[in-house]
Backbone as CSV, one residue per row, in Angstrom:
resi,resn,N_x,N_y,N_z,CA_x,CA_y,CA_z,C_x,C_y,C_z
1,UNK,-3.868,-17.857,2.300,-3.258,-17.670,3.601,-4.210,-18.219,4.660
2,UNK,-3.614,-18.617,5.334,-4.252,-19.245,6.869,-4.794,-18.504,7.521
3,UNK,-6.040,-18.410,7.620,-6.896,-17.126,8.788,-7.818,-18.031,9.755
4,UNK,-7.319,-17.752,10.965,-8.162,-18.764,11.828,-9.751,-17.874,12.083
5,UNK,-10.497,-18.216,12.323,-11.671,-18.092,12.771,-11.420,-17.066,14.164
6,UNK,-11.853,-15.720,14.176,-12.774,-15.052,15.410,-11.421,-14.544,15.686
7,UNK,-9.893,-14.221,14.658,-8.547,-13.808,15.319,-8.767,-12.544,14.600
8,UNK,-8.417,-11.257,14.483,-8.256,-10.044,13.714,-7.220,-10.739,12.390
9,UNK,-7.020,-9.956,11.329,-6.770,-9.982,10.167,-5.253,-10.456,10.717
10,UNK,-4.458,-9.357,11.269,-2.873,-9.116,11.663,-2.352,-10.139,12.331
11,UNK,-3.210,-10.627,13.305,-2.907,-11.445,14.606,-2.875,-13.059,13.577
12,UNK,-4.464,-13.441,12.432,-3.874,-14.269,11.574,-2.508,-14.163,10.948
13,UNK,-1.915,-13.315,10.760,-1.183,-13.098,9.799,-0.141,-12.818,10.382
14,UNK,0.471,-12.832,11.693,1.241,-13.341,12.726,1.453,-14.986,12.881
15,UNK,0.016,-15.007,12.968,0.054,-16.675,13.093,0.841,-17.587,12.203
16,UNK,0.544,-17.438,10.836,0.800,-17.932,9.749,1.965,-18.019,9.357
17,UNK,2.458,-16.590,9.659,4.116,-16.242,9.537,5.248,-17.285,10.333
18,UNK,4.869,-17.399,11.939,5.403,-18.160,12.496,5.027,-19.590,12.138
19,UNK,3.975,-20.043,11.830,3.617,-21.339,11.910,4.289,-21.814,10.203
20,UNK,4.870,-20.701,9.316,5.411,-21.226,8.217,7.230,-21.014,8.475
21,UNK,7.360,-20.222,9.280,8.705,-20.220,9.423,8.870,-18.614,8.606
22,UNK,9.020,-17.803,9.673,9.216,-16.275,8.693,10.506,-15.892,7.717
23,UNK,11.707,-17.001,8.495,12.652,-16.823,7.366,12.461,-17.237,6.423
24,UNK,11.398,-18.915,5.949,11.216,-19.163,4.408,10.283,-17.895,4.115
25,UNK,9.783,-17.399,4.313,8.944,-16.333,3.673,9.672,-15.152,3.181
26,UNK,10.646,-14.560,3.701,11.249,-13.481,3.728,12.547,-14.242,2.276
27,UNK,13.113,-15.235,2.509,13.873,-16.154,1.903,12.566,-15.682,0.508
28,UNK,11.804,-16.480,0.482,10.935,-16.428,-0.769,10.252,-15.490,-1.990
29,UNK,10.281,-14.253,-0.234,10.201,-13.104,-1.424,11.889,-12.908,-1.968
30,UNK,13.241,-13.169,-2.034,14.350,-12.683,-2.060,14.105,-13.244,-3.762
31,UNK,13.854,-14.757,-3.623,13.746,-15.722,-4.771,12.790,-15.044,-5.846
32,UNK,11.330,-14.081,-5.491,10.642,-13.989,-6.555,11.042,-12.734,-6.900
33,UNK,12.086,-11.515,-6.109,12.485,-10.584,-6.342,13.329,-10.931,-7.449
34,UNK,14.503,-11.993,-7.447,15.048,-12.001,-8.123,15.031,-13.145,-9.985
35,UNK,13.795,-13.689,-9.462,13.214,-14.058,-10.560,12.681,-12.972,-11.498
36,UNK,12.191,-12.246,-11.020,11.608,-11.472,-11.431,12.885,-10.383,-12.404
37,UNK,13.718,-10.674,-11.496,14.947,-9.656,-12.659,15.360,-10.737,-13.452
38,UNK,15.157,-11.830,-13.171,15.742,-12.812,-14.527,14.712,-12.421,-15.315
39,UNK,13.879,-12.198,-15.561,12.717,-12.052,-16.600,12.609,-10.650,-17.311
40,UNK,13.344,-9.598,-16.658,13.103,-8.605,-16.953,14.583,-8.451,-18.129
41,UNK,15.249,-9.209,-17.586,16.766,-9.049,-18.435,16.424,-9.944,-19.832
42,UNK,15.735,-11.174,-19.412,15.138,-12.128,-20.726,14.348,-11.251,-21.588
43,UNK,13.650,-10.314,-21.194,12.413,-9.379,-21.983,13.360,-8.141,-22.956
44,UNK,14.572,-7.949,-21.819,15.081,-7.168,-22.744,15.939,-7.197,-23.863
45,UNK,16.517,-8.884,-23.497,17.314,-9.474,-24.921,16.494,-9.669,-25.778
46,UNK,15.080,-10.167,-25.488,14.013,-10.277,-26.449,13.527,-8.919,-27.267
47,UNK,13.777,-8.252,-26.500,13.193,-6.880,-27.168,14.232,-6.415,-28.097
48,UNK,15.911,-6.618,-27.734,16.862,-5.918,-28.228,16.692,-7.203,-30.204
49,UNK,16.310,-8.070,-29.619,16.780,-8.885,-31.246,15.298,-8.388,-31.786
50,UNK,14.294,-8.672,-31.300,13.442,-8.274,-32.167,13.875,-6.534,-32.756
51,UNK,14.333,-5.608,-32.207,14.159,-4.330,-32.593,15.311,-4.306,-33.887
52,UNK,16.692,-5.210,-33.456,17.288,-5.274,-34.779,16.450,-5.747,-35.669
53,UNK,16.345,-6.806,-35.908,15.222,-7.698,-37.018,14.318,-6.534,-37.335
54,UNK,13.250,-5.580,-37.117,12.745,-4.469,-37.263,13.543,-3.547,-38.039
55,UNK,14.922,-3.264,-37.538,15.821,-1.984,-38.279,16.145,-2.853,-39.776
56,UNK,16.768,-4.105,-39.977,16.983,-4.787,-40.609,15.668,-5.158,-41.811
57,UNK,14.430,-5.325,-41.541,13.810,-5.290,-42.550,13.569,-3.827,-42.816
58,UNK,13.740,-2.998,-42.152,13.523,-1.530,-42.741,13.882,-0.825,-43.578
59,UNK,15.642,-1.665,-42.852,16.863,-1.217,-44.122,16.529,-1.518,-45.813
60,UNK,15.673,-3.372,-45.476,15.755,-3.830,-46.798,14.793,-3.189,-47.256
61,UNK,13.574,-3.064,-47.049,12.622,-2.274,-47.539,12.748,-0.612,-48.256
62,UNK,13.605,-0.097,-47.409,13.946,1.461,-48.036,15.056,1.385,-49.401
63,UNK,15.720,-0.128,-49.190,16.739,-0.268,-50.700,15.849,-0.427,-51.093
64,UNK,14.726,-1.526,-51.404,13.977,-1.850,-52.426,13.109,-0.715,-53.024
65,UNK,12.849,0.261,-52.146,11.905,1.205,-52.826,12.212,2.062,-52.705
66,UNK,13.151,2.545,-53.998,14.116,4.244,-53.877,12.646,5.388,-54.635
67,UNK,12.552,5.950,-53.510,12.026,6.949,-54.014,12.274,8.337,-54.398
């Protein structure tokens, strides 16, 4: 982030906001909010096939070894 020299932390960070345009920023977090749920939905199809594949060798494993 852009911090000018001898400005307080906030007053940079005013600066920056306007000098980038605060709607792409606000716009940008919308984009990584919702990236972020694309990934979370990808993690959970990932999780759902791996956990079959898991029940599925379990199954085969408990036929193979009747105890």
């Amino acid at each position: 982030m852009f911090m000018p020299i001898g400005l307080p932390w906030a007053a940079a960070w005013r600066a920056s906001f306007q000098l980038a345009g605060g709607a792409q920023l606000v716009a940008d977090g919308a984009v990584r909010r919702e990236r972020h749920a694309l990934a979370l939905r990808a993690a959970q199809r990932r999780d759902k096939v791996q956990q079959s594949d898991k029940n599925r060798e379990q199954r085969e494993y408990e036929l193979n070894h009747d105890d």
